[in-house]
C-alpha positions in Angstrom: -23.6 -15.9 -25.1 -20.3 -13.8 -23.8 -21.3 -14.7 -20.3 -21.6 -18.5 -20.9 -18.2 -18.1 -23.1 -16.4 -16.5 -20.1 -18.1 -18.6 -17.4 -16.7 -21.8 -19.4 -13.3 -19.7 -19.8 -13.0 -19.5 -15.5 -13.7 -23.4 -15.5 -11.1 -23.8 -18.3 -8.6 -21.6 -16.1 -9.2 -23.6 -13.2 -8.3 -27.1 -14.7 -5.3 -25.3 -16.1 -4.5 -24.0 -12.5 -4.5 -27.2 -11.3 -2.4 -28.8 -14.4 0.4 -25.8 -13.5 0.2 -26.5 -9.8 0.8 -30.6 -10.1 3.3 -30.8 -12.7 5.8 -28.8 -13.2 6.2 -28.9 -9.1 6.1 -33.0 -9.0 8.3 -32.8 -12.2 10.8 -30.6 -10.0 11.3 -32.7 -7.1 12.2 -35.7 -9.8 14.1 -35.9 -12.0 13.2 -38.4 -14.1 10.1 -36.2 -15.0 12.5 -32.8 -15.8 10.2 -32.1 -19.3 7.2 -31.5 -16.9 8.8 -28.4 -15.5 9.0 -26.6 -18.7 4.9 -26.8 -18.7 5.4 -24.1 -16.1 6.1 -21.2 -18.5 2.9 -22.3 -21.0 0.6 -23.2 -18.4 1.0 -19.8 -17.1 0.7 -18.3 -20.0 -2.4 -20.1 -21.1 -4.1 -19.5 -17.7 -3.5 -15.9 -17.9 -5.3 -16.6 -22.1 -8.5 -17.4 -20.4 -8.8 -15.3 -17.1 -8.3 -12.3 -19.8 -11.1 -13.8 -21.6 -13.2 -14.0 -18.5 -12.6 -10.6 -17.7 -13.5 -9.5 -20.8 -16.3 -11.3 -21.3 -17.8 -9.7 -17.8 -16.5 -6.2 -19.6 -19.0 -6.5 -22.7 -21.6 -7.3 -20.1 -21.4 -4.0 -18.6 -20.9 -2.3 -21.9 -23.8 -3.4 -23.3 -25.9 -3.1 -20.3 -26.6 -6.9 -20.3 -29.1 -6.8 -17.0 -29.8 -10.3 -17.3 -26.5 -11.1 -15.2 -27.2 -10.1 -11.9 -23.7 -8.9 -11.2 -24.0 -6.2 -13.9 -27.6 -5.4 -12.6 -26.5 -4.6 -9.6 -23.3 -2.5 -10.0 -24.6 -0.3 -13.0 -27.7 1.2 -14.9 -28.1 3.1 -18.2 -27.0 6.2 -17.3 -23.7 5.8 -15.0 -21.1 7.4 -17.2 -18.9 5.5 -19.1 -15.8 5.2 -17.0 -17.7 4.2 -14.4 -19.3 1.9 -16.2 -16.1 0.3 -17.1 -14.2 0.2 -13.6 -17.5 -0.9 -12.2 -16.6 -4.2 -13.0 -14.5 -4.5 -9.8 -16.4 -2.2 -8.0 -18.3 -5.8 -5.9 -17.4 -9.2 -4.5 -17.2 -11.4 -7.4 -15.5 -8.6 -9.9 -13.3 -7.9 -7.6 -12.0 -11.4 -7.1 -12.1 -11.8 -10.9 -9.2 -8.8 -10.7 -7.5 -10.8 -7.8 -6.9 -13.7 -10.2 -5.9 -11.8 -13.4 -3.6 -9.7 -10.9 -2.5 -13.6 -10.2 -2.1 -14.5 -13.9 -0.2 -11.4 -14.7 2.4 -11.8 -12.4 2.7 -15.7 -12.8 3.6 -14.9 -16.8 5.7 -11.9 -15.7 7.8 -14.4 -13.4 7.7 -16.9 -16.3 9.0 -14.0 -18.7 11.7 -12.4 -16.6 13.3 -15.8 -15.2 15.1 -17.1 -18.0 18.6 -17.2 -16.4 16.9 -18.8 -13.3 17.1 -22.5 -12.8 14.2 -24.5 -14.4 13.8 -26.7 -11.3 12.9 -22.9 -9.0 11.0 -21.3 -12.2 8.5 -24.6 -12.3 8.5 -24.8 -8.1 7.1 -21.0 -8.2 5.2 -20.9 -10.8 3.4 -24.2 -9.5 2.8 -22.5 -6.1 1.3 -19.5 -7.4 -0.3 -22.5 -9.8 -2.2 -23.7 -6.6 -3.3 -20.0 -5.1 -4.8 -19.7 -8.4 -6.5 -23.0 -7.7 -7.9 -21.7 -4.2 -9.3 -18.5 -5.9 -10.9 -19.8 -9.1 -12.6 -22.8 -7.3 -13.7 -20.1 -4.6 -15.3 -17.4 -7.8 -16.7 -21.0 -9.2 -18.5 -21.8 -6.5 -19.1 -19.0 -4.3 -18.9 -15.8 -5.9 -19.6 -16.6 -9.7 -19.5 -13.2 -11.6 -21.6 -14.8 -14.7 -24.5 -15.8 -12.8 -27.8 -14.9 -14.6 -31.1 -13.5 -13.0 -34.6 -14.0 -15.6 -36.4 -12.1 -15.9 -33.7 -9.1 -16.7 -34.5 -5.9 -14.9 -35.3 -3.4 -17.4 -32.9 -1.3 -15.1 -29.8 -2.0 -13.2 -29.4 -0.4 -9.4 -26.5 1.6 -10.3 -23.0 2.0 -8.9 -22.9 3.1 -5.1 -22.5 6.7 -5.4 -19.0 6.6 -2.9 -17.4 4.8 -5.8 -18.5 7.0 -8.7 -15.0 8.5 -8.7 -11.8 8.6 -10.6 -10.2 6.9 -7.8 -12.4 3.6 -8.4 -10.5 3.2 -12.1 -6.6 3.1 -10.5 -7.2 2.6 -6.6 -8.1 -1.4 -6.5 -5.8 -2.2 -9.3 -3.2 -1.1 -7.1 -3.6 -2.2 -4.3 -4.5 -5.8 -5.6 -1.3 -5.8 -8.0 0.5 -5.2 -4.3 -1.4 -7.5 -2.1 -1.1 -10.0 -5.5 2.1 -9.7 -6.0 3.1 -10.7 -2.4 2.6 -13.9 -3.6 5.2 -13.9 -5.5 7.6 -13.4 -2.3 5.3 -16.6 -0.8 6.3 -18.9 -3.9 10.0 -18.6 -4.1 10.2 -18.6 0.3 8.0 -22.1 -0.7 10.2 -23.3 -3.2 13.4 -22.4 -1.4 12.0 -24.3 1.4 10.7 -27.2 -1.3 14.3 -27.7 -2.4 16.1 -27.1 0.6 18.6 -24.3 -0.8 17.8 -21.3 1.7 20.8 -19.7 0.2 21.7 -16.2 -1.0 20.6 -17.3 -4.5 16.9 -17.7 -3.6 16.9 -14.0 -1.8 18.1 -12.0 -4.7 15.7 -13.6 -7.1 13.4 -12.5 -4.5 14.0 -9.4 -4.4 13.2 -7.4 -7.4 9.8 -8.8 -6.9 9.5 -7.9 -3.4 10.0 -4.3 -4.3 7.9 -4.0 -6.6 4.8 -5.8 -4.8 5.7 -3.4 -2.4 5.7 -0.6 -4.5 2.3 -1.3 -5.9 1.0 -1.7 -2.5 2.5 1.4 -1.3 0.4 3.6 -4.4 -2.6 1.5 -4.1 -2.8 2.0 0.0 -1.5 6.2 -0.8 -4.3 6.0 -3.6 -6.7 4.6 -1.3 -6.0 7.6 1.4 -6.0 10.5 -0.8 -9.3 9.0 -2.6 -10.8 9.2 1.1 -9.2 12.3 1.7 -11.2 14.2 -0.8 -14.1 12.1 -1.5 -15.7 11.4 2.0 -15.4 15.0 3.0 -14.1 14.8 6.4 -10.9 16.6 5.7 -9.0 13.2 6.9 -6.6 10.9 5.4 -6.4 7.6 7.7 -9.2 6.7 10.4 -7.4 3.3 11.3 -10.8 1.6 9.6 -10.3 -2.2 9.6 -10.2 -2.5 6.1 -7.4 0.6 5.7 -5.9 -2.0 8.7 -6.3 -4.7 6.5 -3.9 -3.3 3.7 -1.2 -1.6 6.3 -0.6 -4.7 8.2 0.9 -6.8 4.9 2.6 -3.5 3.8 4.3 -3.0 7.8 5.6 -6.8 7.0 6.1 -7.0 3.4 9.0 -3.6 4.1 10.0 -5.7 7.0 10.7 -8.8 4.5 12.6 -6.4 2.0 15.6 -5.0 5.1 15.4 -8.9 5.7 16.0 -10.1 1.8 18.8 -7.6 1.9 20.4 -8.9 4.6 20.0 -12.9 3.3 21.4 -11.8 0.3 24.4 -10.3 1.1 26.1 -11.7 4.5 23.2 -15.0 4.2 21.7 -14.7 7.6 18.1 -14.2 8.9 17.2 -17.1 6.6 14.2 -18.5 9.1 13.5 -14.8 9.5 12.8 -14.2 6.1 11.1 -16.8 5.0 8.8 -16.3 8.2 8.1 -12.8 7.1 7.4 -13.9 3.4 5.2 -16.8 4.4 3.7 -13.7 7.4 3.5 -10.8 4.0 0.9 -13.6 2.1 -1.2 -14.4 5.2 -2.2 -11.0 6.0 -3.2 -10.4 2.1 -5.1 -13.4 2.8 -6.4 -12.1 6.4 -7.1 -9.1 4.6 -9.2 -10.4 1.7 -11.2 -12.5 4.6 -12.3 -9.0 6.7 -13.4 -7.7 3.7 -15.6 -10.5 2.3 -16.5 -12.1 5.0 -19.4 -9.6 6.8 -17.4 -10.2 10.2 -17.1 -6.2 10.3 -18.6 -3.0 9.2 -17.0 -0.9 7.1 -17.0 1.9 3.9 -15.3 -0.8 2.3 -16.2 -4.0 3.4 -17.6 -5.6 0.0 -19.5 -8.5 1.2 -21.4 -9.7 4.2 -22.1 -13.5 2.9 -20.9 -15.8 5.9 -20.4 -18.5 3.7 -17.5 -17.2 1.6 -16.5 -16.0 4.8 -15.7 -19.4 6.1 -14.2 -20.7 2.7 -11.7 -17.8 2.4 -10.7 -19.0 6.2 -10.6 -22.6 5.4 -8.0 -21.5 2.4 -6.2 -19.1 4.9 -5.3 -21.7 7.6 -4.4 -24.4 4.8 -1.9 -22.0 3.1 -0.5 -21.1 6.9 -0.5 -24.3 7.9 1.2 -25.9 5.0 3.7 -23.4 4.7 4.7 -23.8 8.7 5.0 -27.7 8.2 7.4 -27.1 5.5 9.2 -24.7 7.4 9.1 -26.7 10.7 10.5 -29.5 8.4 13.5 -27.8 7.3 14.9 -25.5 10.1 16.8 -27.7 12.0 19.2 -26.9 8.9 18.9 -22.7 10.5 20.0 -24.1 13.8 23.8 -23.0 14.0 23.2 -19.7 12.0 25.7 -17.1 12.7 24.9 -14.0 14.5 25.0 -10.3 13.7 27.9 -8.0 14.9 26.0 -5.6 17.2 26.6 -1.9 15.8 26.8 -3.5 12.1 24.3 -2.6 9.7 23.1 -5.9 9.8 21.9 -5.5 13.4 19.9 -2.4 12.6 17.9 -3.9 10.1 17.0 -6.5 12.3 15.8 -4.1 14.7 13.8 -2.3 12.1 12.2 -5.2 11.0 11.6 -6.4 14.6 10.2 -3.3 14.8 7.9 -3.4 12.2 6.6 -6.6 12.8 5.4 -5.6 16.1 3.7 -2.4 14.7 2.1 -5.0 12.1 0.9 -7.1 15.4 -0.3 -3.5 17.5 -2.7 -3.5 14.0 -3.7 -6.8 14.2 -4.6 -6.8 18.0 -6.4 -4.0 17.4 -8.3 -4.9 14.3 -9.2 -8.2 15.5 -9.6 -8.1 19.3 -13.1 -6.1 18.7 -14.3 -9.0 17.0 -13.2 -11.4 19.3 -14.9 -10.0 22.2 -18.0 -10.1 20.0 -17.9 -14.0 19.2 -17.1 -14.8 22.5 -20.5 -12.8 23.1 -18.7 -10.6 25.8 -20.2 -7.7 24.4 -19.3 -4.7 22.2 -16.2 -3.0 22.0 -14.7 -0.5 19.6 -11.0 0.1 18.8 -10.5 3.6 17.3 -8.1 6.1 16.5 -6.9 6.7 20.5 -5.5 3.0 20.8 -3.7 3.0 17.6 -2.2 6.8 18.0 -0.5 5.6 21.7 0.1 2.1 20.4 1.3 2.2 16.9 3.1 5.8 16.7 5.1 5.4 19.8 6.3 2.3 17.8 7.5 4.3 14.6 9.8 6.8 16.7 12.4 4.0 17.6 12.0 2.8 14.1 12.5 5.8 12.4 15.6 6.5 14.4 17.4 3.4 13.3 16.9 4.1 10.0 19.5 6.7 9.5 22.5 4.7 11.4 21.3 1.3 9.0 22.2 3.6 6.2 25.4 4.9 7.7 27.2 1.9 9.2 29.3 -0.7 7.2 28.2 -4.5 6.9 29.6 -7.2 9.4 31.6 -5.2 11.9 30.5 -2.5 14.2 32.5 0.9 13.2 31.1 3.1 15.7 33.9 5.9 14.4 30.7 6.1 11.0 28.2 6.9 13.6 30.1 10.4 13.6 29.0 11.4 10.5 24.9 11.5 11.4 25.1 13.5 14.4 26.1 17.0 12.8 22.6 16.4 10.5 21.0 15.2 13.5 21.8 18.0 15.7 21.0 20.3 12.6 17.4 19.0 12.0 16.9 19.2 16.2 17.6 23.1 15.8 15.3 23.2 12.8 12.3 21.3 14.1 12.7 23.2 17.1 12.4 26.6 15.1 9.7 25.1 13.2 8.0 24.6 16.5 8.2 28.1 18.1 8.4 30.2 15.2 6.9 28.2 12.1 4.0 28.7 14.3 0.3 27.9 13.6 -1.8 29.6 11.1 -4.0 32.5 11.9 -7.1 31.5 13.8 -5.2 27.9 14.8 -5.9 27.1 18.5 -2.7 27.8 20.9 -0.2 24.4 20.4 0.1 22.6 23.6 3.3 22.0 25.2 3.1 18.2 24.4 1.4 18.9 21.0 5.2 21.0 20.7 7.4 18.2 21.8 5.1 15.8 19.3 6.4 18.8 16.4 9.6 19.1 17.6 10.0 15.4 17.6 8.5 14.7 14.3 9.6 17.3 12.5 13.7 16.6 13.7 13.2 12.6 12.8 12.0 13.7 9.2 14.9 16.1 9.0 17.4 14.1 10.4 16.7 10.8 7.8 17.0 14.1 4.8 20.2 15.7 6.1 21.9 12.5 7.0 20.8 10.9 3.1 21.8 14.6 1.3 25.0 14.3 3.6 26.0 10.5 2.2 25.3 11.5 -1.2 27.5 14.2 -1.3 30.2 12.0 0.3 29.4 9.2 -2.4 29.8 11.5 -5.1 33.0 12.5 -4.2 34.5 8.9 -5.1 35.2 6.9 -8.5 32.8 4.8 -9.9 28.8 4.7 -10.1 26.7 3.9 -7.0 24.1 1.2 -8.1 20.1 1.7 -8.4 19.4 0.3 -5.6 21.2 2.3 -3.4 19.3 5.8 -5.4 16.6 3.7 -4.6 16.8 2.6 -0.7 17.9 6.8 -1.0 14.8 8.1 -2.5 12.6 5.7 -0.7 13.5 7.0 2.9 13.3 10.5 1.8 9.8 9.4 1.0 9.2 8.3 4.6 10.9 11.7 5.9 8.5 13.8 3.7 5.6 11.6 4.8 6.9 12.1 8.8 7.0 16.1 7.8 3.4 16.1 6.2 1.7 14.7 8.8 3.5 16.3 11.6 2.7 19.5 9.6 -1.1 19.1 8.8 -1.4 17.2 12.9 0.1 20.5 14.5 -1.2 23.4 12.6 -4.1 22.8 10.9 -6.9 24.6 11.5 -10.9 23.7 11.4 -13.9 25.3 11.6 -18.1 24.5 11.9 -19.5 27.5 10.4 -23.3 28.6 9.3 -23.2 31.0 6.3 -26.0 33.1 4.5 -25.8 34.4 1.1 -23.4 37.1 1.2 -21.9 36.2 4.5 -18.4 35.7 5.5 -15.8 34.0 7.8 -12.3 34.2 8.1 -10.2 31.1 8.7 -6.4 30.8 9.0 -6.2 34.8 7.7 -8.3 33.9 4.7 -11.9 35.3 4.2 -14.1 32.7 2.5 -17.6 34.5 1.1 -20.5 32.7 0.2 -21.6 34.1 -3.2 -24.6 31.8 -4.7 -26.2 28.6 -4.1 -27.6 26.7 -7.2 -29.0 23.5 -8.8 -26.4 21.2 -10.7 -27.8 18.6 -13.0 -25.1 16.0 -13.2 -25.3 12.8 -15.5 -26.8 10.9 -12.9 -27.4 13.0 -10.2 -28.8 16.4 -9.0 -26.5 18.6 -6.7 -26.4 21.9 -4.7 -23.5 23.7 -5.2 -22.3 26.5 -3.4 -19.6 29.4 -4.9 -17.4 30.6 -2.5 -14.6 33.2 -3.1 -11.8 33.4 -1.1 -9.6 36.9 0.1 -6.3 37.3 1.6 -5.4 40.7 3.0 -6.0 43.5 4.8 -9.9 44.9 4.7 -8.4 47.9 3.0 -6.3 46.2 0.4 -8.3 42.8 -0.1 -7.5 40.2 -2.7 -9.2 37.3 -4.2 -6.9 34.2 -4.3 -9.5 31.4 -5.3 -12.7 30.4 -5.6 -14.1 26.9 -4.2 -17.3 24.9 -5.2 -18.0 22.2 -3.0 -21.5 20.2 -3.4 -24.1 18.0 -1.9 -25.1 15.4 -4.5 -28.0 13.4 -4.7 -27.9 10.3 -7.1 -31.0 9.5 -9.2 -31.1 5.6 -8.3 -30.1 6.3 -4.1 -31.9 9.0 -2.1 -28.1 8.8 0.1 -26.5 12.7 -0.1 -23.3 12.6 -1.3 -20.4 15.5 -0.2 -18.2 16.6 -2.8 -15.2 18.6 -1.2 -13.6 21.3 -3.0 -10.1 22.3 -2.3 -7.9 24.5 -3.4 -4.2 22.9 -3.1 -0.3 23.9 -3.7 2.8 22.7 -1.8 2.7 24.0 1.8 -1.2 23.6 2.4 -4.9 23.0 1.4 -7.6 25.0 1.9 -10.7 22.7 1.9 -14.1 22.9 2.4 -17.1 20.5 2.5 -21.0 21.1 2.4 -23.8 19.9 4.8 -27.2 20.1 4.7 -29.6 23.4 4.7 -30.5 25.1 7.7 -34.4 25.7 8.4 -33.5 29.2 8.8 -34.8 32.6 7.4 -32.9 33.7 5.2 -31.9 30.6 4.4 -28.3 29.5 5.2 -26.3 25.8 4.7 -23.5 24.5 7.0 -20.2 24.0 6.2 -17.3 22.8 7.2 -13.8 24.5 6.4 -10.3 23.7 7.1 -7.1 24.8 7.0 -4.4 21.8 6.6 -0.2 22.6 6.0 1.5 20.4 4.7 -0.9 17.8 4.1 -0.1 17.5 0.1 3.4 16.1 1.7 2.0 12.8 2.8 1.1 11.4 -0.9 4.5 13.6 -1.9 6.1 11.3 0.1 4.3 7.7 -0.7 5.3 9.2 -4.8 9.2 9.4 -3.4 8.8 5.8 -1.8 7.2 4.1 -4.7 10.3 5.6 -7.2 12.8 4.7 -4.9 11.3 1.4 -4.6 11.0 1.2 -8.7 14.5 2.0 -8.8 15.8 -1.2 -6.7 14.1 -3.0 -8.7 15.4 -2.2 -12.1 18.7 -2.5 -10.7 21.0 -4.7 -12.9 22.5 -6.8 -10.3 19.1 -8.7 -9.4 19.3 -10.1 -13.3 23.0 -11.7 -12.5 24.4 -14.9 -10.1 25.1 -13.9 -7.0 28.8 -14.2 -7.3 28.5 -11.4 -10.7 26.1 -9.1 -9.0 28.6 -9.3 -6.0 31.7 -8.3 -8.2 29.7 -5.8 -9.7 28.8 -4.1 -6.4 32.2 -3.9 -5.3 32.8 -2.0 -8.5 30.7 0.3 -7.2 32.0 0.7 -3.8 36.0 1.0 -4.4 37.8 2.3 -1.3 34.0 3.5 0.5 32.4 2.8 3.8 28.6 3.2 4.5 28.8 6.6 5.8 30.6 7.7 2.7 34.1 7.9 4.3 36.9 6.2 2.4 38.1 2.6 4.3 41.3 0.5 4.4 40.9 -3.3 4.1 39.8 -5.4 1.3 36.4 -3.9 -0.3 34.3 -7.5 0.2 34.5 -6.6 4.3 32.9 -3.5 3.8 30.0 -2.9 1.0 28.2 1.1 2.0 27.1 1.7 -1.2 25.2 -1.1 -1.7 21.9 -1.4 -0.2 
C-alpha cells in the first residue's frame, strides 16, 4: 500500500498548499487576522512532512521493484544497478516534477527557518506565494502527471532506464539544476510581496539577496553539471550545442545574474526598483518557460522528458497566470517608481545597469532563437532550424561588451563618476593585451592543429586579453585592499572569486575553440596515429559484460616522443555498449585529463573490412578542463556572498558594518577623502 500512502500524502500536501497560500497572505494584508500569519512557518513545514513522504513512498517502489506502478515499470528493471535504481526516480515526467515540488518545500521551510529577524507580515506574504506555486504544481502531478498511477496486470519486467541516463551524472545533475531553477522562486515571492505591501525599499532587496545567490549558485553547478555530463557521456568531444533544453536553463541563469548586479544596486543607493522586480518576476518565468519546452512535446530534444500535449497546455495556462498576475501587481504600483533618481554616468551604478541590460538582451538573443523555430512551425510556414551559427554571431558578440564592463563595475566608486579610478585597470589591461597576444602567436596550436586563421587569431587575442584583463585588474584590487585596515566583507571575496570564475571560463573555451585538434581515423589491431605529437596504438579489442549491458572495448596506449626515445604516457579504453533491454549503442568516451588539456577518444562502429578495423574518433582539446574550473570558482564566490553576515542584519546595521570595512577606500583600492557613506569600494 506505499503507493496509495504516498498518493494520499500528494493530495494531503496540496490542501496544505492551498491552506499556506490563503492565510497567512489574507492574514498579512489585515490586521485584525495577524495570528494567521504565523501559520506560514508550520504550513510549510508540514507541507514539506508529506511531499518527503511522497517521495519516499515512490523510493520503496523502485527499491522493491514494485512493477505494478507504471512509473517504476517504465524507468527500471531487475537488473539496473542500484544507484541507478535510486536516481531513477527523477529520471521521467512525473518524478521529475515530484523533485520540482520537494525542491519547492525545501526552500519554503529554509526561508521559514532563516527569517526569524524578518517581519512576520513579509515572512507569511512569501511563504504564501511560494504557498500558491506549490498549489500549481501539486494540482498539475494530481491530475496530469500522477507518479502513483498503477498498471494490472504488473509486468513481470520493467523497461529499464534509457541507457543515456545510466550515469553518475543522473544522481547530482537534476537536483541541481532544479534547486536553481526552484529556488528562483524564492527571488519571485519576496519581488511579490514587496509589491503586495507596497515597501519597494532597500529592506526587501537585501533579504533578497542571499537567496538570489544561492539559486544562482545551484543553477550555475546544475547547468556546469549538465555540460560536463554531456561532455563525456554523448561522445562528441562537445560541451554546449545551444540545444533548446540547454537554452532552456541559460536563459533564467543570463536573467537571474542580471537580477543579482540589480539587487545590489536597490540595496545600497535604492534605485532600479521597477528594474528589479521586472527581472525577478522575468528569472521565474523562464524557469516556468523552461519546464513547458521540456514537457510539453513542442520540440525534440536529448532531454526533452515528455511529449504529452496536454500537460503541455496546463503548464502554459499556469505560466501566463503567474506572468499575468505578477504584471497587474506591478502595473498597479509603479506609478510610486515614477520620479526615481537617476544613475551618475561613470558611477558603478551605471555599469551594472549596462551589464544587466546587457544580459537581458543575450537572455532575449536565446529566446528568439529557441522559440522562433517553433513559431514558424505553428504558423505552418514550414521548417526551420536554429543552430550553433545564429547563436555564435548573435549571443557571443553580445558577451564582449559585457565582459568589458565588468572590470570598471569593480573599479569605480558608488554615486559619482571618478574617472581618475579608471587609471588603475589600464596597466592590467594593457598587460593581459600583450599576453593574449603572445598566447596567440607563440602559444601556438598543438602538433597536427590546422593553421589558425587570421580572424580565428583576433577571436584568441580578444578572448584570451578579456579573461586576463577581469584576473589582473581583481589580483590588482586585492593587493590594494590588503594594504588598508580592517577586513573586506564576504561578499566582496565573493563578487572576487565569482568573476575570476568567468575569466577562467572565457580562457577555457578560448583555449579548447582555438587549438584543439580532431581527428576521423580507421585503425587495425596494431595500428597507429599520431595526433597533437601523441601516438595513440590500438592494442586489443574485447567483449565486456557489464551489469546490464555487453560492450566492445578497445585498449589503446598512448606515446610521446621521439621514434628513438618513445614513451608511454597513458592508456585509454573507450567502448560501444549495448544495453540488454535497448538494441540503441551506446559511446562511452575515455579521456585522459590534467590542467592544460584532454586527450579524448570515442568509439564507432566496426568496419566490414579485412582485417577487421573500428572507427574512431580522437581529439585533442587545451584548456577545456578550464570551463567547469571556472563555473567551480563562480559557484564559491557566489556561496561566499551569501554567507556574508551583513544579509542577516537591518539595513541601517549591515550598512555601518560595511563602512567598517571600507575606512578611508575607494573602489579601485585607492585611499579617498570625503565622508566614507559617499563612497563604499569594498563592498559589493
Amino acid at each position: 500500500m506505499w503507493p496509495e500512502a504516498g498518493h494520499m500524502a500528494l493530495i494531503m500536501a496540496a490542501w496544505v498548499a492551498v491552506l499556506q497560500a490563503v492565510m497567512p497572505l489574507w492574514g498579512s494584508l489585515s490586521a485584525r487576522r495577524a495570528g494567521w500569519q504565523a501559520l506560514a512557518r508550520p504550513l510549510a513545514v508540514l507541507q514539506l512532512a508529506l511531499i518527503m513522504l511522497a517521495f519516499g513512498a515512490l523510493w520503496h517502489a523502485f527499491v522493491v521493484h514494485d512493477f505494478s506502478v507504471r512509473y517504476v515499470a517504465q524507468h527500471s528493471n531487475t537488473l539496473l544497478p542500484t544507484p541507478y535504481r535510486l536516481s531513477a526516480i527523477w529520471a521521467g515526467h512525473e518524478g521529475s516534477l515530484l523533485l520540482w515540488v520537494l525542491m519547492l518545500a525545501l526552500w519554503s521551510v529554509a526561508v521559514a527557518i532563516f527569517s526569524k529577524r524578518l517581519p512576520q507580515a513579509l515572512v507569511a506574504q512569501v511563504l504564501g506565494v511560494m504557498g500558491a506555486v506549490s498549489v500549481g504544481f501539486l494540482v498539475f502531478i494530481l491530475a496530469l502527471s500522477n507518479p502513483f498511477a498503477r498498471q494490472f496486470p504488473a509486468p513481470a519486467e520493467g523497461r529499464d532506464l534509457t541507457p543515456l541516463l545510466q550515469d553518475p551524472g543522473l544522481v547530482i545533475h537534476p537536483p541541481m539544476l532544479y534547486m536553481g531553477y526552484v529556488g528562483l522562486s524564492v527571488a519571485f515571492a519576496f519581488a511579490m510581496a514587496a509589491l503586495l505591501s507596497g515597501r519597494l525599499d532597500a529592506a526587501w532587496a537585501r533579504w533578497a539577496r542571499p537567496w538570489t545567490v544561492t539559486a544562482w549558485g545551484f543553477l550555475t553547478l546544475g547547468i556546469a553539471l549538465g555540460s560536463w555530463w554531456a561532455y563525456y557521456e554523448l561522445g562528441w568531444g562537445g560541451w554546449w550545442f545551444w540545444d533548446p533544453v540547454e537554452n532552456a536553463s541559460l536563459m533564467p541563469w543570463l536573467v537571474a545574474t542580471a537580477l543579482i548586479h540589480s539587487l545590489m544596486v536597490t540595496d545600497k543607493r535604492g534605485q532600479f526598483k521597477a528594474w528589479t522586480v521586472l527581472l525577478a518576476i522575468g528569472a521565474f518565468a523562464l524557469s516556468l518557460l523552461g519546464t513547458f519546452l521540456v514537457r510539453s512535446g513542442v520540440l525534440t530534444s536529448v532531454h526533452a522528458f515528455a511529449t504529452d500535449p496536454g500537460r503541455g497546455v496546463f503548464i502554459l495556462l499556469f505560466l501566463v497566470v503567474v506572468v499575468g498576475v505578477s504584471l497587474a501587481l506591478f502595473a498597479w504600483r509603479a506609478p510610486q517608481w515614477a520620479n526615481a533618481s537617476q544613475p551618475v554616468a561613470g558611477s558603478r551604478e551605471s555599469f551594472l545597469l549596462l551589464n544587466s541590460v546587457l544580459l537581458v538582451v543575450a537572455m532575449a538573443a536565446v529566446l528568439l532563437g529557441t522559440l522562433y523555430p517553433l513559431i514558424i512551425d505553428a504558423l505552418n510556414l514550414g521548417k526551420l532550424s536554429v543552430g550553433p551559427p545564429y547563436f555564435d554571431r548573435v549571443f557571443v558578440p553580445l558577451m564582449v561588451p559585457l565582459l568589458l564592463a565588468m572590470v570598471p563595475g569593480t573599479a569605480v566608486p558608488w554615486h559619482v563618476a571618478r574617472w581618475a579610478a579608471l587609471r588603475s585597470i589600464v596597466v592590467p589591461g594593457a598587460l593581459a593585451l600583450l599576453m593574449a597576444s603572445a598566447w596567440a602567436t607563440w602559444g601556438g596550436a598543438p602538433q597536427g592543429a590546422e593553421t589558425v586563421t587570421t580572424a580565428g587569431a583576433w577571436l584568441t587575442v580578444m578572448g584570451g586579453t578579456l579573461g586576463g584583463w577581469i584576473v589582473l585588474s581583481g589580483t590588482w584590487q586585492i593587493v590594494q585592499r590588503w594594504r588598508l585596515p580592517g577586513s573586506p566583507s564576504w561578499a566582496w571575496w565573493g563578487m572576487h572569486m565569482a568573476h575570476l570564475g568567468v575569466a577562467v571560463l572565457v580562457l577555457g573555451i578560448t583555449g579548447v575553440k582555438s587549438f584543439q585538434v580532431e581527428r576521423d581515423v580507421r585503425l587495425g589491431l596494431g595500428d597507429s596515429v599520431t595526433v597533437a605529437g601523441v601516438r595513440y596504438q590500438l592494442i586489443s579489442v574485447d567483449n565486456h559484460l557489464g551489469p546490464n549491458y555487453l560492450a566492445l572495448r578497445a585498449h589503446l596506449k598512448l606515446f610521446e616522443g621521439a621514434a628513438n626515445g618513445e614513451q608511454q604516457v597513458g592508456a585509454l579504453k573507450p567502448e560501444k555498449r549495448r544495453y540488454a533491454s535497448s538494441a540503441m549503442p551506446m559511446t562511452e568516451a575515455a579521456i585522459d585529463r590534467n590542467l592544460w588539456r584532454d586527450r579524448y577518444v570515442s568509439m564507432g562502429e566496426p568496419l566490414a573490412l579485412e582485417p577487421p578495423q573500428w572507427s574512431f574518433r580522437i581529439y585533442h582539446k587545451p584548456f577545456v578542463s578550464w570551463i567547469w574550473l571556472g563555473a567551480v570558482f563562480m559557484v564559491l564566490g557566489g556561496g561566499l556572498a551569501a554567507l556574508d553576515r551583513r544579509y542577516r542584519q537591518a539595513p541601517s546595521a549591515a550598512r555601518a558594518l560595511g563602512a567598517q570595512a571600507d575606512v578611508g577606500m575607494g573602489a579601485s583600492g585607492v585611499r579617498v577623502a570625503g565622508p566614507v557613506p559617499v563612497v563604499k569600494g569594498a563592498v559589493s
